[in-house]
C-alpha beads as a LAMMPS data file, in Angstrom:
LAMMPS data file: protein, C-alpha beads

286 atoms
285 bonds

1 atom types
1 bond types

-500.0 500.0 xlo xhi
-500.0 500.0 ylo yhi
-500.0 500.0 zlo zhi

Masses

1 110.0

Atoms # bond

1 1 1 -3.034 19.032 26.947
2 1 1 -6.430 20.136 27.157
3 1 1 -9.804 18.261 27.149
4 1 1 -10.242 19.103 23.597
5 1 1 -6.650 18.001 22.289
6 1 1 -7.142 14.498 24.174
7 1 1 -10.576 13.681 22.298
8 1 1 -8.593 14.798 18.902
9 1 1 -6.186 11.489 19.569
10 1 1 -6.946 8.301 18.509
11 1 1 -8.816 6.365 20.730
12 1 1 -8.664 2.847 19.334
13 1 1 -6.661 0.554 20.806
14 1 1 -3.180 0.179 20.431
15 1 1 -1.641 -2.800 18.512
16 1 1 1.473 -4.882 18.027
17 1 1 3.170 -4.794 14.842
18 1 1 5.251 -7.837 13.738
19 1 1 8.193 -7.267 11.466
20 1 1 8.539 -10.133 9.235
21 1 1 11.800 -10.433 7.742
22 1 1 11.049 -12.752 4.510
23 1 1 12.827 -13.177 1.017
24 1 1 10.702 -14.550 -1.813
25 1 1 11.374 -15.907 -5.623
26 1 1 12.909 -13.975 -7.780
27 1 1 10.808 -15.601 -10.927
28 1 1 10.375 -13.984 -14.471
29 1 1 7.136 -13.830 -16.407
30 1 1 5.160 -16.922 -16.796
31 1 1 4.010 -18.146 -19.923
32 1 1 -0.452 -18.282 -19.486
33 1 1 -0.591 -15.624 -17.376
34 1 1 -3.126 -12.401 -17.664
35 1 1 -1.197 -9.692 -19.109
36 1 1 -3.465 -7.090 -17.651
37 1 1 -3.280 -8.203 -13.980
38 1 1 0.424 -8.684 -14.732
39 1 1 1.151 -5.420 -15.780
40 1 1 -1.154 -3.490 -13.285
41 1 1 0.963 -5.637 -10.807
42 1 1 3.997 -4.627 -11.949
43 1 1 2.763 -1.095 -12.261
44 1 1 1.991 -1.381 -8.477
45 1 1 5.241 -2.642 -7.626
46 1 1 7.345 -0.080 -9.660
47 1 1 5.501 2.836 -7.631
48 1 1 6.802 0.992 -4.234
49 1 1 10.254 1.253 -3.327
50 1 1 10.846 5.045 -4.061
51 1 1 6.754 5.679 -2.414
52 1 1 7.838 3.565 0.886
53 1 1 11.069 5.496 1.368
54 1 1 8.259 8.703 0.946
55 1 1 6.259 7.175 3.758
56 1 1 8.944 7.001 6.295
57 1 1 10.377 10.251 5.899
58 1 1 6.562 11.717 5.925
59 1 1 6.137 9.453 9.621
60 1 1 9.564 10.317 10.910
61 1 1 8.986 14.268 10.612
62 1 1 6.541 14.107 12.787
63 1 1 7.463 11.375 15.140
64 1 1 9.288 13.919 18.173
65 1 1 6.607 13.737 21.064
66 1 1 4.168 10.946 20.224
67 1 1 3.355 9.025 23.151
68 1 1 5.840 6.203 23.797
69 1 1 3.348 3.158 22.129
70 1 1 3.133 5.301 18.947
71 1 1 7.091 5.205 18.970
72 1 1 7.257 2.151 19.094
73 1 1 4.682 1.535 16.393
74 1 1 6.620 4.069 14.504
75 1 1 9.808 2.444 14.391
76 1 1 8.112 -1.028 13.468
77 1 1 6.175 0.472 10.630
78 1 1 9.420 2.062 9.186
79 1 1 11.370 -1.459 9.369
80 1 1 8.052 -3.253 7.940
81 1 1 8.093 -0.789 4.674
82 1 1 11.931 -0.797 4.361
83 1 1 11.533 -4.771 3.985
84 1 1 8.664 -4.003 1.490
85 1 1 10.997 -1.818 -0.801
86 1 1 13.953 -4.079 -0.484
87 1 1 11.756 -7.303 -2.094
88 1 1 10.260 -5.072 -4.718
89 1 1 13.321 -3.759 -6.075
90 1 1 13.750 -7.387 -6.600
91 1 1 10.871 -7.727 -8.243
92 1 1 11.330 -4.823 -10.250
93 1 1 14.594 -6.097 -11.493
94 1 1 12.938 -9.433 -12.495
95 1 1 10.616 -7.176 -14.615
96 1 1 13.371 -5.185 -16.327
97 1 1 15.071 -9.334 -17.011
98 1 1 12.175 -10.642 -18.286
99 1 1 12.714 -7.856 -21.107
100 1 1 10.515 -5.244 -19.662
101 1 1 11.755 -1.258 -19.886
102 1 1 10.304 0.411 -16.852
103 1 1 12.539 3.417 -17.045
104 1 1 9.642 6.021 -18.079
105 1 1 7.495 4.211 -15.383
106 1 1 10.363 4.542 -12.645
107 1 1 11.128 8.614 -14.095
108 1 1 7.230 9.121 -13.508
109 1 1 7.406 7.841 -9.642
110 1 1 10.509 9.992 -8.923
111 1 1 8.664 13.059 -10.563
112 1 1 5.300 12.485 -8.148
113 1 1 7.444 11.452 -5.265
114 1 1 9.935 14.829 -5.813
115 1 1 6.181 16.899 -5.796
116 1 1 4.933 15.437 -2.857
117 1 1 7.988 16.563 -0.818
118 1 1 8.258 19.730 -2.181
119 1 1 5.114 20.254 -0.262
120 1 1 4.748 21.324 3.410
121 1 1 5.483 18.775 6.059
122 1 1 1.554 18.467 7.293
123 1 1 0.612 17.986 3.308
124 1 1 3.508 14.482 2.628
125 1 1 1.811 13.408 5.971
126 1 1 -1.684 13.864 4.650
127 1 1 -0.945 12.380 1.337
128 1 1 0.727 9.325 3.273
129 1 1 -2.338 8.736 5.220
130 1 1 -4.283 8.603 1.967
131 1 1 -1.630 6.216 0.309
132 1 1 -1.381 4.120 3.137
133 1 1 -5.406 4.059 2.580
134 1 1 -5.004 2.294 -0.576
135 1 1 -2.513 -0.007 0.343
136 1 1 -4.599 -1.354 3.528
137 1 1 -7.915 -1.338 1.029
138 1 1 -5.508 -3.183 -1.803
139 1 1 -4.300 -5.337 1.496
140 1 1 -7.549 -6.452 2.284
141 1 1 -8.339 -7.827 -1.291
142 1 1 -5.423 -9.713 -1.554
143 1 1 -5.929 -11.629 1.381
144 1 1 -9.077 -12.407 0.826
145 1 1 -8.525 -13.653 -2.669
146 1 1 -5.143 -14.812 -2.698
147 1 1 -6.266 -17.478 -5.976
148 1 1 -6.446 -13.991 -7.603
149 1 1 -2.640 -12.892 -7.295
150 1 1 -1.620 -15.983 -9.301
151 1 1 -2.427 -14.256 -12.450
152 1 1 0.178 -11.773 -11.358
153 1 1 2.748 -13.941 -13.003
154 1 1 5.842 -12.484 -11.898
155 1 1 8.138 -13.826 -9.041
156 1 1 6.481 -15.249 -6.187
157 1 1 2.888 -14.568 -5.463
158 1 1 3.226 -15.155 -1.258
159 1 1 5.229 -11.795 -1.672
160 1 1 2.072 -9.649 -2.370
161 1 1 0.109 -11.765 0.833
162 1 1 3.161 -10.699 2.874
163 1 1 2.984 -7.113 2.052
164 1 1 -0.782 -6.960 2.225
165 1 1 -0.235 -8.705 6.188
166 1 1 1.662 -6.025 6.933
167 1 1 -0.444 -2.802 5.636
168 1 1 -2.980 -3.979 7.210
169 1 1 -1.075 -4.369 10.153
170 1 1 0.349 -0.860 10.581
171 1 1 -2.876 1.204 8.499
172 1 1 -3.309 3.332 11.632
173 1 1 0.385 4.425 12.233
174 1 1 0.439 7.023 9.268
175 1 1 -2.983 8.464 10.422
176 1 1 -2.425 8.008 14.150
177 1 1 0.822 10.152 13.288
178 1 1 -1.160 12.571 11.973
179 1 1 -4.025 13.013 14.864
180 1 1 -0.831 13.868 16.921
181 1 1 0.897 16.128 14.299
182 1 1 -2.666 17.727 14.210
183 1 1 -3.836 17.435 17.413
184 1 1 -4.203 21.545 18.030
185 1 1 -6.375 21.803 14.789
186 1 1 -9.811 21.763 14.880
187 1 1 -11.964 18.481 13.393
188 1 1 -13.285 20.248 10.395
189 1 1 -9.814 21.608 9.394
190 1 1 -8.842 17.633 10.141
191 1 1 -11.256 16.451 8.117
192 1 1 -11.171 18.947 5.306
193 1 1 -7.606 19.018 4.688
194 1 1 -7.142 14.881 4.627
195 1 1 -10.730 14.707 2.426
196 1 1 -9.048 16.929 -0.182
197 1 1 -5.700 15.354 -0.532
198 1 1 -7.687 11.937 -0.923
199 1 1 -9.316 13.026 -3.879
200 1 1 -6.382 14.241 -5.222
201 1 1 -4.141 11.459 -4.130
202 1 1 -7.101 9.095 -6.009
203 1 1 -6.605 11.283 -9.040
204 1 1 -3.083 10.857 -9.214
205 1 1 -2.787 7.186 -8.423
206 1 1 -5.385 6.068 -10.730
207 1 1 -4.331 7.932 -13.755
208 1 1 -0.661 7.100 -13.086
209 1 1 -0.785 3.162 -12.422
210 1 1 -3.034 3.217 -15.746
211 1 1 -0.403 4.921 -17.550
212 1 1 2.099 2.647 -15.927
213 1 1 0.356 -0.361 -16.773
214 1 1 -0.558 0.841 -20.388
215 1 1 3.091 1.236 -21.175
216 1 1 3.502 -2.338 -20.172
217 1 1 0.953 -3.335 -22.002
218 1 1 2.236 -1.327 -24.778
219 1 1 5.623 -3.558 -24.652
220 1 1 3.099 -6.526 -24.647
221 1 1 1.768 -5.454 -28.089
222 1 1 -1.180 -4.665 -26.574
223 1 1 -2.522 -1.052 -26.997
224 1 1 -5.569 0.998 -28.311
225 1 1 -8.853 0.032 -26.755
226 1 1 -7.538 -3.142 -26.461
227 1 1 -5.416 -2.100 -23.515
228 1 1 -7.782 0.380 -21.923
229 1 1 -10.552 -2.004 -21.754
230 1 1 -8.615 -4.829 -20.964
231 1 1 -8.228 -2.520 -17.548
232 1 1 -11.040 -1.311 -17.265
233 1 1 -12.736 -4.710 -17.173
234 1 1 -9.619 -5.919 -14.515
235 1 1 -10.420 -3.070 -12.351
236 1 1 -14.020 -2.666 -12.359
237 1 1 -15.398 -5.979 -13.079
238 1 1 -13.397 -9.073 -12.542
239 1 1 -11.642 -9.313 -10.036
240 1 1 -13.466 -5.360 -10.038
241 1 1 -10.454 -4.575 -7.135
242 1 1 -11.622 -0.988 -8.034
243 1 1 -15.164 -1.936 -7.600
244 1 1 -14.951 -3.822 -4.230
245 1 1 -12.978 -1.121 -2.529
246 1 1 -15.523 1.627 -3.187
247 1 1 -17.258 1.342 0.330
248 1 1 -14.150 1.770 2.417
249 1 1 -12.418 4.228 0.087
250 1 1 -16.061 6.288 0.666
251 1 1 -15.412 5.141 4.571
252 1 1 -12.063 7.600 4.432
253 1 1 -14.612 11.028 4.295
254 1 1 -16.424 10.098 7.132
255 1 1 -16.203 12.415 9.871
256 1 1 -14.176 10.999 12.929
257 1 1 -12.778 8.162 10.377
258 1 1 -10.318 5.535 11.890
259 1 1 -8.514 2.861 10.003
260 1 1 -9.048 0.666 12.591
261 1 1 -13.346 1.606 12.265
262 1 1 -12.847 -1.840 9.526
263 1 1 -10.914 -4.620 12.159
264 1 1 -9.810 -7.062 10.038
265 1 1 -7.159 -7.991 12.229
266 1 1 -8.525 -11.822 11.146
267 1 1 -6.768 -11.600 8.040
268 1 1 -3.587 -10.916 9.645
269 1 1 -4.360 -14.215 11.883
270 1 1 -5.109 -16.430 9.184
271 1 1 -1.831 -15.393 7.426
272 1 1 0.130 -16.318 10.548
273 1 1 -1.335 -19.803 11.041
274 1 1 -1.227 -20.877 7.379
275 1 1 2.969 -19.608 7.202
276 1 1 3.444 -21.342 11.398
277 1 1 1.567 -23.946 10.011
278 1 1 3.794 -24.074 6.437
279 1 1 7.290 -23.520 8.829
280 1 1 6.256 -26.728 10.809
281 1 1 5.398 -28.797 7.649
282 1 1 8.925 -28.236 6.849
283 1 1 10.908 -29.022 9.616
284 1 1 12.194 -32.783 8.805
285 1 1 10.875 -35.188 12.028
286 1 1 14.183 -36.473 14.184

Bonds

1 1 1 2
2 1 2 3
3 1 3 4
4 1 4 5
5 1 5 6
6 1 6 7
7 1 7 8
8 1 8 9
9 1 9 10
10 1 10 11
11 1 11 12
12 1 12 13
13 1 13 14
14 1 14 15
15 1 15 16
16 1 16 17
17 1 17 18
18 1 18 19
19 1 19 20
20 1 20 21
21 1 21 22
22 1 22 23
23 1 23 24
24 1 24 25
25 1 25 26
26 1 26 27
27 1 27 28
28 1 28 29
29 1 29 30
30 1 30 31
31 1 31 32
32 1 32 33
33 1 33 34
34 1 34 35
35 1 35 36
36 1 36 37
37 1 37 38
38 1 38 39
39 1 39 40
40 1 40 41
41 1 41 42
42 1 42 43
43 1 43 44
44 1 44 45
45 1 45 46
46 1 46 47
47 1 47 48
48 1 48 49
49 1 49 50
50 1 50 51
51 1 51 52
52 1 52 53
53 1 53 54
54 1 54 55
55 1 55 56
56 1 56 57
57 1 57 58
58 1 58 59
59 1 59 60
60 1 60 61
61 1 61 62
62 1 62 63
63 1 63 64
64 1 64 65
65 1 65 66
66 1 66 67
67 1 67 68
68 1 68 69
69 1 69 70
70 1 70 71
71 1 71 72
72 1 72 73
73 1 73 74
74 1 74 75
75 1 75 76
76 1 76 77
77 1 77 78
78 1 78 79
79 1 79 80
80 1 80 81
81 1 81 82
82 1 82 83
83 1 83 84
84 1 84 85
85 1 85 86
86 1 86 87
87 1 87 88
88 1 88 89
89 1 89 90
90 1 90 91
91 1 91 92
92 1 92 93
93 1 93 94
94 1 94 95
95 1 95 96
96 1 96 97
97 1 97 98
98 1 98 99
99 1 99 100
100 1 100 101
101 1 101 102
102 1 102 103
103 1 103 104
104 1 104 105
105 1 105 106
106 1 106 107
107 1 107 108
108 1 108 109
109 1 109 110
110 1 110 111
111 1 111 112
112 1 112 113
113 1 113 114
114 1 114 115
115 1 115 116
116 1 116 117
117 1 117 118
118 1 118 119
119 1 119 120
120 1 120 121
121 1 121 122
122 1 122 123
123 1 123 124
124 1 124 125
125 1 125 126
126 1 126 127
127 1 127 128
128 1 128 129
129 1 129 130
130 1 130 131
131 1 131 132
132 1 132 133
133 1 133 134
134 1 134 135
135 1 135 136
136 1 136 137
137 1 137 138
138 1 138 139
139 1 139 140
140 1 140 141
141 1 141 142
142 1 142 143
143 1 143 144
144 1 144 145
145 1 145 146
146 1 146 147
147 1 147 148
148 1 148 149
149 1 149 150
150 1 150 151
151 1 151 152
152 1 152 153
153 1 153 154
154 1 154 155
155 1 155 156
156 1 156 157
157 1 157 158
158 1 158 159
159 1 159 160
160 1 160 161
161 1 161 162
162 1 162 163
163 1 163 164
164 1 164 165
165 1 165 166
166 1 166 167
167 1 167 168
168 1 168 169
169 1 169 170
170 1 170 171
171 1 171 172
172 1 172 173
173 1 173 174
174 1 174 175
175 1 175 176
176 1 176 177
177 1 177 178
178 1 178 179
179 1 179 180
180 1 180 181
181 1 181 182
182 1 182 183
183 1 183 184
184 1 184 185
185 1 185 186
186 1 186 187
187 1 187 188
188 1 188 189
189 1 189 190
190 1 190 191
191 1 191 192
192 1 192 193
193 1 193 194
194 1 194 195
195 1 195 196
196 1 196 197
197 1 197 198
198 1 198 199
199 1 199 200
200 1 200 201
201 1 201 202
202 1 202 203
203 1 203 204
204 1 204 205
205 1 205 206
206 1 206 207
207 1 207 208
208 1 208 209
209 1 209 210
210 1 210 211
211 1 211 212
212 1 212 213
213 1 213 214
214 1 214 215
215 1 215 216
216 1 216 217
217 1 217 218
218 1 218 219
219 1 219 220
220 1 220 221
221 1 221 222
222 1 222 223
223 1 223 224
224 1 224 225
225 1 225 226
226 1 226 227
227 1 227 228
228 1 228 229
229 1 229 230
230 1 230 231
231 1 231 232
232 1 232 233
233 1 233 234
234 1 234 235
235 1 235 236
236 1 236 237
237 1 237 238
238 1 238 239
239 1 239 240
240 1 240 241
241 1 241 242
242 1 242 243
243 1 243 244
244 1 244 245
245 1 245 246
246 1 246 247
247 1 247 248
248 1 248 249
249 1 249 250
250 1 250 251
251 1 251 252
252 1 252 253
253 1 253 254
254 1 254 255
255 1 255 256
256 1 256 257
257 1 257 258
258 1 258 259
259 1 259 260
260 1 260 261
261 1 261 262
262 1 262 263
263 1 263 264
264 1 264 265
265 1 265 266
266 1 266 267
267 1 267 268
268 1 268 269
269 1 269 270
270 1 270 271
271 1 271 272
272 1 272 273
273 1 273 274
274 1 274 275
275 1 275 276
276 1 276 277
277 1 277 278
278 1 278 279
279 1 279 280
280 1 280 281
281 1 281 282
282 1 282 283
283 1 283 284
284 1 284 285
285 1 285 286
């Protein structure tokens, strides 16, 4: 490998990922809950299980040759995100008992899913990296408010702080994939390729969680400009999730961009000392 094709891969420093095999509530609706943040949750959820199994296959086409850490990674990632789909088809199905009909939603997933892999290997990975984005800037939010998942109202709320752990934990295995995949192009064709299929990827997941969400609002009774404010004000003001993500979503066209350029590896810390700390609590004193 030449000079040039060694400063192409990633040179942050390589990190342990923890696969944390948990199994959370299975809880329907709760009455005094915000139907907005409820429904974009759900929306969110619904998108997850067929999108995850995307991820993988995007990761695993590319995975022959990586160095040996990257393997590794690789193979942790993959079990992280099939524990991720396996709790939210559980939390899907506790939407469709609490009376919800998320067939259109689940139809529009498969359709955007069945798109993404009809396009070129290089492209799914792209559009991974860019989803995988989102998740780790969604990730971040979570953990920092956790009060703000409550409103969710649907199963168990320490579901969303264990996914969010975990994106944030393997955001650079997607990407880091891809500096290898693309580590004989040159850093403009890098960075031009990946900068277009995030604003297209943005497009696509804004205008299709909306819709998602609106159709559960729809079920709700709520519809009109009732329902598109109603988000709008979620997303933008408060909590603003939209809002407060801005900066690092901007942070993804930066030249040379990392996911690890943002280390909030602290988050991941805290979670594991509040849940050690929670497992201890519970052990019953001899």
């Amino acid at each position: 490998m030449t000079a040039q094709h060694q400063r192409q891969e990633s040179t942050q420093p390589r990190r342990t990922l923890t696969v944390r095999d948990r199994r959370f509530a299975r809880g329907k609706r709760e009455r005094g809950v915000d139907p907005v943040a409820s429904a974009w949750f759900a929306a969110l959820s619904c998108s997850f299980p067929r999108g995850e199994a995307m991820f993988i296959e995007a990761v695993k086409a590319h995975r022959d040759d990586v160095p040996e850490q990257l393997a590794r990674e690789i193979r942790d990632f993959i079990r992280q995100e099939v524990n991720h789909s396996r709790e939210h088809i559980a939390f899907n199905r506790a939407v469709e008992e609490a009376g919800y009909d998320i067939s259109e939603i689940s139809a529009r997933v498969n359709r955007l899913v069945d798109d993404t892999l009809a396009t070129p290997p290089f492209v799914q990975l792209a559009i991974t990296c860019a989803l995988e984005h989102f998740t780790a800037m969604f990730a971040h939010q979570f953990l920092k408010n956790p009060a703000s998942l409550a409103k969710a109202g649907m199963g168990d709320p320490q579901l969303w702080l264990w996914h969010a752990v975990e994106e944030i934990e393997h955001k650079a295995v997607a990407y880091d994939t891809w500096l290898h995949a693309t580590r004989d192009w040159s850093a403009f064709k890098r960075w031009r390729v990946r900068s277009l299929l995030m604003v297209l990827v943005t497009f696509r997941f804004l205008k299709n969680r909306s819709n998602d969400a609106s159709e559960l609002l729809r079920q709700d009774g709520i519809t009109g400009w009732r329902a598109k404010w109603g988000l709008v004000s979620y997303l933008f003001a408060k909590p603003g999730i939209l809002r407060k993500i801005l900066p690092s979503w901007l942070g993804y066209f930066r030249p040379g961009f990392h996911p690890w350029d943002h280390d909030d590896s602290y988050l991941i810390e805290q979670y594991d000392g509040v849940v050690s700390a929670q497992e201890e609590a519970a052990v019953p004193a001899e």
